[in-house]
N, C-alpha and C positions, 0 to 999 in steps of 0.2 A: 212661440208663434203658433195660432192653428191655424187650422186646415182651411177655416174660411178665406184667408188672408190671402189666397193663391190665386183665387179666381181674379183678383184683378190683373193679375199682370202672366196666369198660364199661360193665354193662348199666344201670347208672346215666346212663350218661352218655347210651345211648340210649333211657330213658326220658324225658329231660329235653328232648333234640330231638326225639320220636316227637309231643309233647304241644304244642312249639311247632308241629311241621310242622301240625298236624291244625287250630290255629288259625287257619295262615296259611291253608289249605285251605280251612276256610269263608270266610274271608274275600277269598279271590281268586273263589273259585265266585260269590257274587254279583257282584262288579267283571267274571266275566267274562262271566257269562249277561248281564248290560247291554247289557257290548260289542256282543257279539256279537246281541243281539235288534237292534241296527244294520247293516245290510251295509256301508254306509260314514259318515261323518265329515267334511267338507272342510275344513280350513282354507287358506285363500286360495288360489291357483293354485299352489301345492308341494305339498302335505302331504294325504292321506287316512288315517282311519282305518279299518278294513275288518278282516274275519275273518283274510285272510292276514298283514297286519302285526303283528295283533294275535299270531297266535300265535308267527311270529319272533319277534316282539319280545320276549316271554315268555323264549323260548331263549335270547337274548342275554342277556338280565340274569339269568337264573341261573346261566349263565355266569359273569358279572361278578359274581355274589355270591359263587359260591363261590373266584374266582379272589383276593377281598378279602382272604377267610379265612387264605388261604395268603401276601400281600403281604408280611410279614414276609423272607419269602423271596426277594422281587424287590428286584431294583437298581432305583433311581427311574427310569433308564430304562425299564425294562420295563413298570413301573408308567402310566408317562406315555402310551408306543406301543400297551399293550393297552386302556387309557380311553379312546385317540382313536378304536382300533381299532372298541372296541362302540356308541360314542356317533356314529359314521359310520354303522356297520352298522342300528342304529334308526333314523335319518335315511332312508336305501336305502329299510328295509321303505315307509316311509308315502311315498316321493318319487313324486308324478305327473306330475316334468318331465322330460324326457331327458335334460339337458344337466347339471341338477342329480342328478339321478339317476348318471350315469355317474360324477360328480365325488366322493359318496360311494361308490359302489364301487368308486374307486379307491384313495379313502382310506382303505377299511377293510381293503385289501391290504397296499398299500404298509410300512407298520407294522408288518407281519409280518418282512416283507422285510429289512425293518433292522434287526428282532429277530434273523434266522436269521443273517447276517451279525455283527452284534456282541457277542450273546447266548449261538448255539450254541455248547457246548462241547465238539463231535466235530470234528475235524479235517475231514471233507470236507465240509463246510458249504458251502465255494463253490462244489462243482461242485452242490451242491443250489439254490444261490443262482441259477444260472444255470438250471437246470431249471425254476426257479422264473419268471425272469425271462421265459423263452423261449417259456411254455408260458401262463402267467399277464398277464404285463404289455405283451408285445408286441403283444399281439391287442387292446391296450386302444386302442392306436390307428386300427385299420381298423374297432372298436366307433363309435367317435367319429366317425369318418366317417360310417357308415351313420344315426346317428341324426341327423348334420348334413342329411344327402340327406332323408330320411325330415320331417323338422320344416319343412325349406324345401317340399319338394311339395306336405305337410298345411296349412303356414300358420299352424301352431304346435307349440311342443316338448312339450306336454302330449300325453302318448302315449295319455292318453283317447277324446278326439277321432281319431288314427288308424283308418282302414279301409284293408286291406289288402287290394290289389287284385289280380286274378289274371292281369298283364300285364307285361312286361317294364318298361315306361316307367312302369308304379304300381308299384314297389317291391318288387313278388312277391320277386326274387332277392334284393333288398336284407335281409328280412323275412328270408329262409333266410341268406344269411350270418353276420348279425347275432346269428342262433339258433347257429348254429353257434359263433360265437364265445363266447356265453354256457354252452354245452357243454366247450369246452374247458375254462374256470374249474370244470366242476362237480366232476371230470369224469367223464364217462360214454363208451363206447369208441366209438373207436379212440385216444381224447386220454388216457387213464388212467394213462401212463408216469408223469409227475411225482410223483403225490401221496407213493406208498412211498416213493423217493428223497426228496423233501422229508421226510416224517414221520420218515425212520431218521435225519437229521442235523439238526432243527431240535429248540430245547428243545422242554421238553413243556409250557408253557402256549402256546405258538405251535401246536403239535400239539393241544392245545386248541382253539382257536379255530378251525384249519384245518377240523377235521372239525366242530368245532361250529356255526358258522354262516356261513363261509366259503363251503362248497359248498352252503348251502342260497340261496346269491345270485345263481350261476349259476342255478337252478333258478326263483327268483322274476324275475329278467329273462327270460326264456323265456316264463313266464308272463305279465307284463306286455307283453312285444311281440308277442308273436307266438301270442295264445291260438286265435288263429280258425284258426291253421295248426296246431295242434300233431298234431292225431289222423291226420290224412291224410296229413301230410307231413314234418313233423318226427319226431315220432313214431311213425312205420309201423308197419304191422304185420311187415314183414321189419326195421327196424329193432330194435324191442324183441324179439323171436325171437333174434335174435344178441348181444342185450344180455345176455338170458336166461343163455345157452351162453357168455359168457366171466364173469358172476357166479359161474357152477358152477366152472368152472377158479379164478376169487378165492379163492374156497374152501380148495379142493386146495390152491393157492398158501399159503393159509393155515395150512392143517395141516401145510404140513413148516418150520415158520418156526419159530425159536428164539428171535427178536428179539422182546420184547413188543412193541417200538412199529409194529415193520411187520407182523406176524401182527395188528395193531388195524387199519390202514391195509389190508392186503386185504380184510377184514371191513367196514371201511366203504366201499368202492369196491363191492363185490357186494349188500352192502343197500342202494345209493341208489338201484341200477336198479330197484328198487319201484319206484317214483316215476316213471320213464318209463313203465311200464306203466297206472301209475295214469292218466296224462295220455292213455294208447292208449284204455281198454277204460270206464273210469267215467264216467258220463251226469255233466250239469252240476251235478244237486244232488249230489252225490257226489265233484266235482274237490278238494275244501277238504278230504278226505282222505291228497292227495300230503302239505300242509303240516300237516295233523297227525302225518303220520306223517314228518313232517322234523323234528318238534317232539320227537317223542321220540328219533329218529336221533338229536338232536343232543345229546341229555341223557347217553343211554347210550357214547356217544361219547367226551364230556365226562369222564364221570367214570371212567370206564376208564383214557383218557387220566392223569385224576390218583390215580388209583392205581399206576400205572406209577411216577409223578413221586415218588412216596410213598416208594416202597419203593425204585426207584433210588439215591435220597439216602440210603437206610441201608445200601444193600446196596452200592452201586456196580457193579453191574450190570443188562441190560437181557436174559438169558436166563433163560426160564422155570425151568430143571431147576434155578437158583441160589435164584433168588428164591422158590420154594417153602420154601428154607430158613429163609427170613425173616419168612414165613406162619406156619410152622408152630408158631412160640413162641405165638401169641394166639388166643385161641379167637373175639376180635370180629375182626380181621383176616382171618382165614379164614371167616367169615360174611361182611363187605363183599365180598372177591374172588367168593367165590360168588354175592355177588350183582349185580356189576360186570359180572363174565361173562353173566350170566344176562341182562343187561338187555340185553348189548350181542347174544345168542341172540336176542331177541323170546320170551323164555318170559311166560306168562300170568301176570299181570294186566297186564303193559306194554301203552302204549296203540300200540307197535309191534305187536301180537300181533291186539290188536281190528283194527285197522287192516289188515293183510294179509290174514286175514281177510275182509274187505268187499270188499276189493279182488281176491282169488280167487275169491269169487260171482259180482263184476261179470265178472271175464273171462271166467268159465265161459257163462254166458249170450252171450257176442264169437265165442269159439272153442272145442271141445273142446283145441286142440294147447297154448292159452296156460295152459289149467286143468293140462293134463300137465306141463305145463313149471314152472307155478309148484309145482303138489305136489313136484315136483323140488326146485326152489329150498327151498321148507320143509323138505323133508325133510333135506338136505344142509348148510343152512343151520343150523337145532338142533341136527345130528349134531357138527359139529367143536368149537364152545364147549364143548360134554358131556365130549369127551374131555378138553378142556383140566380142564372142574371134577373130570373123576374123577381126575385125576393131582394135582393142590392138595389133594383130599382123600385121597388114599391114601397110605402110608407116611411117616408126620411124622417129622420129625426139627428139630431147633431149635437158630436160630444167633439169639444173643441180640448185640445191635448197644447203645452206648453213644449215643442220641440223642434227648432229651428233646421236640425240639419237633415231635414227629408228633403230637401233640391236636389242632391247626390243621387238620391235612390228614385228621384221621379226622374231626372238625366237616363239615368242606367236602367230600368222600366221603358221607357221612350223610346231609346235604342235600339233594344231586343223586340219591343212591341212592333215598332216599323220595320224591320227588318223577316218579322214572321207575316207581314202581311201586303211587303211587296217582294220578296225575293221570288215568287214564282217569277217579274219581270226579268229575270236574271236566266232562268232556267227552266 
């Protein structure tokens, strides 16, 4: 079947999901004002529920719903390593043990790991496998030390009860390591090298999940250990300033990329460093902003990512100038990408958009230089997606492809795309 053949009966089909999404929509909005009218939750000495699990957790299983959609697709393996994957990754968000804690964040890697290995189907997979390993899994060990040291001095592995002391022999260093090491997973620079190399060789719902809720775990261990250091010391202010300035080069890097999957991969490397600045510049009732705006990173992410995967499988290719050609037969197709892109831009009404936003007020009031710097960042930031949409919509031309089962992957696109572009009505 091609792609022409959909415009008769699409906007059927997105009326049919516009009408489901708006139900789930009310019906998560009360499930979540609940929640959330709770700061936390305990069940027994593991497990919290709280504003930040809550809204990972959200990201993970729309993740996992849409990734259902498409399961037809996957070999039972994949199927089995990406369930362990998200069902670790929810365990992480709410875990208040360290030792248990560490145990799903490893297990919600690992699975990857043997996905890109047995799964990818690019040839240089192993040297991605080892970038992967080098940069991701080996650190997982000097992790586990430091939270060894840190639960022995506390007198217990509940990292609640940790205070972080500002002495050699109380943990201070231990505290900065340990950050660091959760940096490198995110990551945020000078550790940035892996992720493109991983994303140009791994499949794309491993590329999924990388940028989906992957690097938002680095980011929630940071915050779980080491909240009372972040702004002075993890976080600097020379810090995020240099974060700033190689975001802007992401960028650049991004607009000369041909590769969808890695022109997606510098785009989300330079949008996460929000998120360090959030941690620099936002007062305490203000911090639950980083993870909202990790909420929608991850959405827009996501479903990029499987648009990619979509049009891959028909086209067999992963270059833009191609893949336009594949676009151009459907008139819903070239609406989704439009608005793929868009979401993965922060164009308004994404709850990336509110979010930067809040986040540029806060600064400006920190520093004039952080305000200059982010108006920078935005501006530069919406410029290069823009190009990307004016080139999808300019000069069609239509290469019609014989393959029926793309309804799955426009379902599962649809889903993640309404949901990155009404959940700020949520929140």
């Amino acid at each position: 079947m091609g792609f022409k053949k959909f415009d008769w009966y699409s906007w059927s089909i997105v009326v049919g999901l516009g009408s489901f999404l708006i139900m789930v929509l009310v019906g998560l909005s009360f499930m979540g004002l609940g929640l959330l009218g709770l700061y936390s939750v305990e069940f027994g000495q593991l497990f919290v529920v709280d504003s930040v699990s809550f809204y990972l957790s959200i990201l993970s299983l729309f993740l996992a719903v849409s990734l259902m959609g498409v399961s037809g697709g996957l070999s039972p393996l994949s199927r089995m390593m990406l369930g362990g994957s998200v069902v670790s990754s929810v365990l992480c968000y709410s875990c208040i043990n360290g030792l248990w804690f560490w145990v799903f964040y490893e297990m919600s890697i690992l699975p990857l790991l043997l996905l890109l290995i047995a799964e990818s189907p690019y040839s240089e997979r192993f040297i991605a496998s080892w970038y992967l390993l080098g940069y991701v899994v080996v650190s997982s060990l000097p992790m586990l030390l430091c939270i060894l040291y840190l639960g022995g001095i506390s007198g217990s592995y509940s990292f609640q009860l940790w205070l972080p002391e500002f002495s050699l022999g109380g943990g201070f260093l231990i505290y900065i390591i340990l950050s660091v090491m959760f940096i490198t997973k995110i990551p945020l620079p000078p550790f940035h090298v892996w992720l493109p190399i991983v994303h140009a060789e791994a499949s794309s719902p491993v590329s999924m999940c990388l940028s989906g809720y992957i690097m938002k775990l680095g980011l929630l261990g940071v915050c779980r250990f080491s909240y009372n250091l972040l702004s002075d010391y993890i976080f600097s202010d020379y810090y995020v300033l240099i974060s700033l300035c190689f975001a802007t080069l992401f960028f650049f890097s991004a607009a000369r990329e041909l590769d969808g999957k890695r022109w997606l991969a510098f785009l989300s490397l330079s949008h996460i460093v929000i998120v360090s600045l959030c941690f620099n510049v936002c007062s305490y009732d203000n911090v639950l902003l980083s993870f909202l705006y990790c909420l929608g990173h991850g959405l827009s992410a996501g479903v990029t990512f499987m648009l990619l995967w979509m049009i891959y499988d028909v086209s067999g290719t992963r270059n833009w100038v191609v893949l336009k050609g594949s676009l151009s037969g459907s008139l819903l197709l070239r609406c989704l990408a439009v608005a793929c892109v868009s979401s993965a831009a922060s164009v308004p009404p994404t709850i990336n958009f509110f979010s930067e936003v809040m986040i540029l007020s806060d600064g400006g009031f920190v520093s004039m230089l952080f305000a200059y710097m982010m108006s920078l960042y935005l501006f530069i930031g919406g410029l290069i997606p823009l190009f990307l949409v004016g080139c999808l919509l300019s000069r069609h031309y239509s290469i019609s492809f014989g393959c029926g089962h793309i309804s799955s992957y426009i379902m599962s696109i649809s889903f993640l795309v309404g949901w990155c572009f009404l959940l700020f009505l949520v929140f």
